[in-house]
C-alpha positions as CSV (number, residue, x, y, z in Angstrom):
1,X,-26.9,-29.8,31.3
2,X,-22.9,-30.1,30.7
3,X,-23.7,-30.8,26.9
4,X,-25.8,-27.5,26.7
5,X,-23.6,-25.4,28.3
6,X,-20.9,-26.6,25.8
7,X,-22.9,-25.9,22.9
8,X,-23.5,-22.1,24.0
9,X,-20.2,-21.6,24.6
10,X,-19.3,-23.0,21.4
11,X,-21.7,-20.7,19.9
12,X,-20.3,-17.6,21.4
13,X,-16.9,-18.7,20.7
14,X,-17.9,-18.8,16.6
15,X,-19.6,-15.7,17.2
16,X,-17.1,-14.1,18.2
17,X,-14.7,-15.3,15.8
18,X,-16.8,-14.9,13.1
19,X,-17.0,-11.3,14.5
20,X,-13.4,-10.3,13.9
21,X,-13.2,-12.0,11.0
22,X,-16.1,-9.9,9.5
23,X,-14.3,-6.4,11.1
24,X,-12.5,-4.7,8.0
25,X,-9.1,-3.6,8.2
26,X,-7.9,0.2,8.4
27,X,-6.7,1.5,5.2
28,X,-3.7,3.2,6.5
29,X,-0.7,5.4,4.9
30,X,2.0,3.4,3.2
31,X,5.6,4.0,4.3
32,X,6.5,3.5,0.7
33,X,4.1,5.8,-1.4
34,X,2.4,4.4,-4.5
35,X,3.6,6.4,-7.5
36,X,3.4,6.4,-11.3
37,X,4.9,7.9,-13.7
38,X,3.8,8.1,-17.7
39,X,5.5,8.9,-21.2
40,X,4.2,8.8,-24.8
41,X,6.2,8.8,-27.4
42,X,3.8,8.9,-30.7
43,X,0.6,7.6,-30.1
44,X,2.0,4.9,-27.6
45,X,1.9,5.5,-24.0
46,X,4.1,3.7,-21.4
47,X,2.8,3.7,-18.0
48,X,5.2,2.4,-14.6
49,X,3.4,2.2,-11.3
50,X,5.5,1.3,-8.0
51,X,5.5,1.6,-4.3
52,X,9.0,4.2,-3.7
53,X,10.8,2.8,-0.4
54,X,12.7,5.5,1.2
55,X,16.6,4.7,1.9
56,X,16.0,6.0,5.9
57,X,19.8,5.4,6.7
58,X,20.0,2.5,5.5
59,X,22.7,0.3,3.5
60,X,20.4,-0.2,0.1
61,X,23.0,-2.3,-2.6
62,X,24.1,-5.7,-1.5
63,X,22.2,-5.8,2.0
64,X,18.6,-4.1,1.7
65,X,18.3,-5.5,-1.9
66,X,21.1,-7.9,-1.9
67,X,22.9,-8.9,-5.4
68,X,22.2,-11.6,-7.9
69,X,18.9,-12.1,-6.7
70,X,15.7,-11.2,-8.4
71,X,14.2,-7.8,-6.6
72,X,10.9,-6.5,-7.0
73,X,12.3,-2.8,-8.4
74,X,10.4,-0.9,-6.0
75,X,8.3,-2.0,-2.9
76,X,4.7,-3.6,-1.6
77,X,3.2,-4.9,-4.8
78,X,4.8,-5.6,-8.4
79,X,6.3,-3.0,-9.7
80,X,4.0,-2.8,-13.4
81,X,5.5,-1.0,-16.5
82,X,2.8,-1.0,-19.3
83,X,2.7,-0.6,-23.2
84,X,-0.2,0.3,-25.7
85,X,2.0,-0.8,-28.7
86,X,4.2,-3.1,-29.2
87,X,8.1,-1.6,-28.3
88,X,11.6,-2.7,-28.3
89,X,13.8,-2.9,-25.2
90,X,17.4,-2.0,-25.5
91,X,17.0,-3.8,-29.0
92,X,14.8,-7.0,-27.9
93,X,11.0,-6.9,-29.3
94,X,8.3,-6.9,-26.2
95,X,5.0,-6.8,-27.6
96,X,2.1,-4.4,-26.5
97,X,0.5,-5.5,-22.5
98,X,1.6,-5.3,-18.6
99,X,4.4,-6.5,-17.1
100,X,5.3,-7.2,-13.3
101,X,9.1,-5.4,-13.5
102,X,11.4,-7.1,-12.1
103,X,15.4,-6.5,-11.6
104,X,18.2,-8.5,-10.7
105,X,21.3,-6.3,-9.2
106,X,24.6,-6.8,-9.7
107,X,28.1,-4.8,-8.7
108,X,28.5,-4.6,-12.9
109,X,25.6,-5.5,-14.7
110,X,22.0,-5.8,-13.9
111,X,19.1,-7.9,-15.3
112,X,15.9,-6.4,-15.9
113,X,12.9,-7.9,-16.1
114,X,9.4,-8.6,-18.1
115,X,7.2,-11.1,-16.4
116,X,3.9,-12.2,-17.8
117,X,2.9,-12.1,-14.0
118,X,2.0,-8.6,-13.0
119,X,-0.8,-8.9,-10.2
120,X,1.8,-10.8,-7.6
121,X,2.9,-9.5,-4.0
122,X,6.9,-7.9,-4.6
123,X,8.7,-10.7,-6.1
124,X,8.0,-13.7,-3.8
125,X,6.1,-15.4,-6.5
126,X,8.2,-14.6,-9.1
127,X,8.7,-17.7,-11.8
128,X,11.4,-17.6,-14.3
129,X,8.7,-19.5,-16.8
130,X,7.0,-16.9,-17.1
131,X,9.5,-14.1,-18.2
132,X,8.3,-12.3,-21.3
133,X,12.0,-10.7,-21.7
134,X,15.1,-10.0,-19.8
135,X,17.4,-7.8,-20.8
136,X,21.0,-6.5,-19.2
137,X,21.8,-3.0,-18.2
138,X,24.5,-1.0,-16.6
139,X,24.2,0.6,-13.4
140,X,25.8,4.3,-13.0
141,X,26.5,7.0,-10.6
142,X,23.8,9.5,-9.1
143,X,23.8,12.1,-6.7
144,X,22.4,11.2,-3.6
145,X,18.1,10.4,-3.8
146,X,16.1,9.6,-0.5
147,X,13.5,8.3,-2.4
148,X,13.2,5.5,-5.1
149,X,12.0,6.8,-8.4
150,X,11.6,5.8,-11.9
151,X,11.9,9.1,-14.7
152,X,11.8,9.2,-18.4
153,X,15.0,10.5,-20.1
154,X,17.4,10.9,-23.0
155,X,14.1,11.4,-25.4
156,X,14.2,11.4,-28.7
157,X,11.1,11.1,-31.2
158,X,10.8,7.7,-31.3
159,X,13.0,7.1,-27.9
160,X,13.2,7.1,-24.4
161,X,15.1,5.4,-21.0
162,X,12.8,4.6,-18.3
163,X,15.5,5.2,-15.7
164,X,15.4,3.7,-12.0
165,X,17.2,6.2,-9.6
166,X,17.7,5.5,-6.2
167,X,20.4,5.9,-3.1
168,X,23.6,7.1,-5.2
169,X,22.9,4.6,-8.6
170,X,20.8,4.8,-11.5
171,X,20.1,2.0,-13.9
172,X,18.8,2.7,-17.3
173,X,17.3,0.6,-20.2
174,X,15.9,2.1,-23.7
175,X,12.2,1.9,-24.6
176,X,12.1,2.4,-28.3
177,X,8.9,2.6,-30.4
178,X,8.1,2.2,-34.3
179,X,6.3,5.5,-34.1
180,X,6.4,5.7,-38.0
181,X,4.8,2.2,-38.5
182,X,2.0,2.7,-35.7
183,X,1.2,6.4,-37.0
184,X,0.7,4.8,-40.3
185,X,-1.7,2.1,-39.2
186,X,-3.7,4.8,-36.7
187,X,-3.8,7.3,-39.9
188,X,-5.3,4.4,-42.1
189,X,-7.8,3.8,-39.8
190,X,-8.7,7.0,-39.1
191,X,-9.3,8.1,-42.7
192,X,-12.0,4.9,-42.7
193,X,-14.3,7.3,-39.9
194,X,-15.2,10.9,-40.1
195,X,-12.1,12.2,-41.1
196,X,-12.2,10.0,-44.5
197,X,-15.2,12.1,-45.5
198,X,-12.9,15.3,-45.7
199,X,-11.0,17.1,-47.6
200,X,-8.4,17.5,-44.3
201,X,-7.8,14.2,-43.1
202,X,-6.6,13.1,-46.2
203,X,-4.5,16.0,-46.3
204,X,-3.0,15.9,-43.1
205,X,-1.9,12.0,-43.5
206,X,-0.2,13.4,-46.9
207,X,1.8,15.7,-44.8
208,X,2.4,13.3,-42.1
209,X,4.8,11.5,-44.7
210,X,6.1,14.6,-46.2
211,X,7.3,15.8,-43.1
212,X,8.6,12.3,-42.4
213,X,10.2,11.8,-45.7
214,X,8.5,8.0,-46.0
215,X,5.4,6.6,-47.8
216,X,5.5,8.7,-50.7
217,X,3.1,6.3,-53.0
218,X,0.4,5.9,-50.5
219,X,1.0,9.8,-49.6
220,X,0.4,10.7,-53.3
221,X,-2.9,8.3,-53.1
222,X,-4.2,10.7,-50.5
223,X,-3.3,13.8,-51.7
224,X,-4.8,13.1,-54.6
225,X,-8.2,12.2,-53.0
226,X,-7.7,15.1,-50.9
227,X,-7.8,17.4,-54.1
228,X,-10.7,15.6,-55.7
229,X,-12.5,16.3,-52.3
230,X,-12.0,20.0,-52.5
231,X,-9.0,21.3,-54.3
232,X,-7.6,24.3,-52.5
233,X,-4.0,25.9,-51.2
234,X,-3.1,23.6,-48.6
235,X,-3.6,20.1,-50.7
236,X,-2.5,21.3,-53.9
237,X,0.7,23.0,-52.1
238,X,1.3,19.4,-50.3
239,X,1.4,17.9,-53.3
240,X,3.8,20.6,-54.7
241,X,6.4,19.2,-51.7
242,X,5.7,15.5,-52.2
243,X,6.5,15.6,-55.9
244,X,9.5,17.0,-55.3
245,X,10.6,14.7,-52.5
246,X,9.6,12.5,-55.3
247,X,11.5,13.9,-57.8
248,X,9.0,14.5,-60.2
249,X,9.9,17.9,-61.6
250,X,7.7,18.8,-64.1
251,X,4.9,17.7,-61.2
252,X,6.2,19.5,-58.6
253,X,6.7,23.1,-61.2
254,X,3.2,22.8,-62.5
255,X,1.6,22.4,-58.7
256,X,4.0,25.8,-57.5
257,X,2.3,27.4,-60.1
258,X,-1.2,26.6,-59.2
259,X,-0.2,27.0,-55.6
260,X,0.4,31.0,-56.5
261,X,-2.7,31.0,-57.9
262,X,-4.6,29.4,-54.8
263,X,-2.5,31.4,-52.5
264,X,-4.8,34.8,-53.9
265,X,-7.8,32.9,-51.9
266,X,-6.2,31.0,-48.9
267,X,-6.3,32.5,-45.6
268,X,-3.2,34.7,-43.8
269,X,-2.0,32.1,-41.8
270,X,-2.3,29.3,-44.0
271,X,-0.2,30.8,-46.8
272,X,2.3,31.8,-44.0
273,X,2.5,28.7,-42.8
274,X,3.5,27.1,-45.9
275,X,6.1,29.7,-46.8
276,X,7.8,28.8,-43.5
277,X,7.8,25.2,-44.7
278,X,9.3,26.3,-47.9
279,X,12.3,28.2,-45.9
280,X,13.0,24.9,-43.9
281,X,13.2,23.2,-47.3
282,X,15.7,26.4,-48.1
283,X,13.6,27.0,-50.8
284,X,14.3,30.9,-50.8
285,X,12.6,31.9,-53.7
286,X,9.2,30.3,-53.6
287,X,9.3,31.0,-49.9
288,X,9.7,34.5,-50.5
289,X,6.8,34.6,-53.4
290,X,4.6,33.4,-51.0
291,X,5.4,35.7,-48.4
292,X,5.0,38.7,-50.7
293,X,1.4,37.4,-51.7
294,X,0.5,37.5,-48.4
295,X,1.9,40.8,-48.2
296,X,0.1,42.0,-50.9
297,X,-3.2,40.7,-49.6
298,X,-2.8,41.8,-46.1
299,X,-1.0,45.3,-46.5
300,X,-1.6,45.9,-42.9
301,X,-0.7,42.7,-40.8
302,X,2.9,43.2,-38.3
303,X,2.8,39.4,-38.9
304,X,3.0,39.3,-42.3
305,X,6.3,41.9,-42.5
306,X,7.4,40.3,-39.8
307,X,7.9,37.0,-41.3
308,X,9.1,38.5,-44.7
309,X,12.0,40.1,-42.6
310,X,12.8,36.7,-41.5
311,X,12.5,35.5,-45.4
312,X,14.8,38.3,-46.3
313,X,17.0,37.4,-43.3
314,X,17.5,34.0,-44.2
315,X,17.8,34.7,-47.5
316,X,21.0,37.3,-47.4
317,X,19.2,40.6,-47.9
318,X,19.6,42.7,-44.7
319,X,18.7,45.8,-46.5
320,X,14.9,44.1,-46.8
321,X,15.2,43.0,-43.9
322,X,15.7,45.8,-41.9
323,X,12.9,47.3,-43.9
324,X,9.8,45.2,-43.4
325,X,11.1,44.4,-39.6
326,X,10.3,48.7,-38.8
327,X,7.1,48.3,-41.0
328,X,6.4,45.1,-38.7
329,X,7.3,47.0,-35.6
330,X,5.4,50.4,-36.9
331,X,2.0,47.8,-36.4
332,X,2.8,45.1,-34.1
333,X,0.9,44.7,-30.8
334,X,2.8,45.6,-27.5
335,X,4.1,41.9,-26.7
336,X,5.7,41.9,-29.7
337,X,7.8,45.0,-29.9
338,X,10.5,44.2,-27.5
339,X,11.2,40.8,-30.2
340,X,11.2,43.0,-33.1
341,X,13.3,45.5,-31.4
342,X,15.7,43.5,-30.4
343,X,15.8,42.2,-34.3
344,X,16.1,45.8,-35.4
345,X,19.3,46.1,-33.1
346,X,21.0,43.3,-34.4
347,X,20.6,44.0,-38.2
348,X,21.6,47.5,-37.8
349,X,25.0,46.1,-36.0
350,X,25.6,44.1,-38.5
């Protein structure tokens, strides 16, 4: 009887257990809130995601997160900073993946941290072995901040710092990218899809490398298919600019002239698109040509006296200026005339 009632109570006992075993846990508000913050720069995004602990009175460097030991750089889970391409940091090659961040704080000089290991708890698995990179950086000065957070800053085109504020310091380290190489190797593979079967594409990774003064050979390769496409202003005129980056002469003349004649057909915009490339070039007189073609064509657009009063502007003749700015004003819509006004006023100071 003894043995019986042992075996039901060990029953219920099991049952029980296996009972609040079975019960799922509430999914409650953090005290440190999940964040994440994102930056491309190109075509290659970087992507940090971190619990942000809250300083809440408390003493943070040398006693929260003490010195010389390896820190988690945020709270809860591994800090994760993430790259689509490959990228340098502060100099040092880190190829393309996720990373569990890691930092180690000192008075002068801190250590940050790429591990291969990005799915641990905080840093309480952390193993040197499997660092991808570690790099040094220099704490500074910040104004007060309650709340840890990680911001992009100091970007260039090809450039950024991931910064980590928090408390009264900020630590920095530089995220730089190869945008030019990666472009180059997204453009090629772009041109093998539906963009390849176009005149555009072909065009448009052209001008990619005009703009970029870089690639001229395989830029004139595409140009060229681009024109046997479809020749038309836009190509022909992108070709125009790469021959002369190229300095081919004779080239670049004979595709300014064909570009006049193309310029007849091309549409408003386009043709006053490429004049304003011409004046960044400070290529006054074709820029101007252009700009009176259009003019000619469309006798009755504020947009097209508008920007041959800039030409003029730019190119020393205020007198012209003046003059096709109150022909611009005379037709431009109402969010416009305050702009041209204010043009109007200065020209007529000067």
């Amino acid at each position: 009887m003894k043995s019986k009632h042992f075996i039901l109570l060990s029953f219920l006992c099991l049952c029980v257990a296996i009972n609040v075993i079975a019960q799922p846990s509430l999914v409650l508000p953090e005290v440190s809130q999940l964040s994440e913050v994102k930056q491309r720069i190109g075509y290659t995004d970087i992507t940090i995601v971190y619990h942000s602990p809250y300083v809440n009175g408390r003493t943070i460097w040398g006693e929260l997160v003490p010195y010389d030991k390896v820190w988690r750089a945020g709270a809860n889970d591994n800090t994760t900073i993430s790259f689509t391409d490959d990228v340098s940091i502060n100099g040092s090659p880190l190829p393309a993946g996720t990373y569990g961040l890691h930092m180690i704080p000192g008075k002068d000089e801190w250590v940050v941290i790429f591990s291969k290991d990005h799915t641990s708890w905080g840093s309480f698995f952390y193993n040197e072995k499997e660092d991808a990179l570690r790099v040094k950086a220099k704490p500074a000065a910040h104004k007060f901040q309650e709340w840890l957070d990680y911001t992009f800053t100091d970007r260039s085109a090809n450039s950024a710092n991931a910064t980590l504020s928090w408390e009264k310091l900020e630590v920095p380290f530089t995220i730089t990218v190869d945008v030019k190489a990666i472009a180059l190797k997204r453009i090629r593979e772009q041109l093998k899809n539906q963009p390849g079967f176009g005149w555009h594409g072909w065009e448009e990774a052209a001008h990619y490398c005009i703009e970029n003064k870089f690639n001229y050979d395989e830029a004139l390769k595409w140009v060229n298919t681009s024109i046997q496409i479809d020749e038309n202003f836009t190509n022909v005129a992108a070709k125009g600019q790469l021959m002369k980056l190229m300095g081919n002469t004779k080239a670049a003349d004979s595709a300014a002239k064909r570009v006049l004649t193309l310029a007849e057909t091309a549409s408003e915009n386009t043709v006053n698109q490429f004049g304003y490339e011409l004046m960044n070039e400070n290529d006054m007189p074709t820029a101007l040509e252009i700009f009176k073609i259009n003019l000619k064509r469309h006798p009755d657009s504020w947009n097209a006296y508008d920007s041959m009063g800039e030409a003029y502007g730019k190119a020393g003749d205020s007198k012209q200026s003046l003059s096709n700015y109150k022909t611009a004003l005379s037709k431009a819509p109402d969010d416009q005339k305050q702009r041209i006004k204010k043009i109007i006023a200065g020209l007529q100071k000067s």
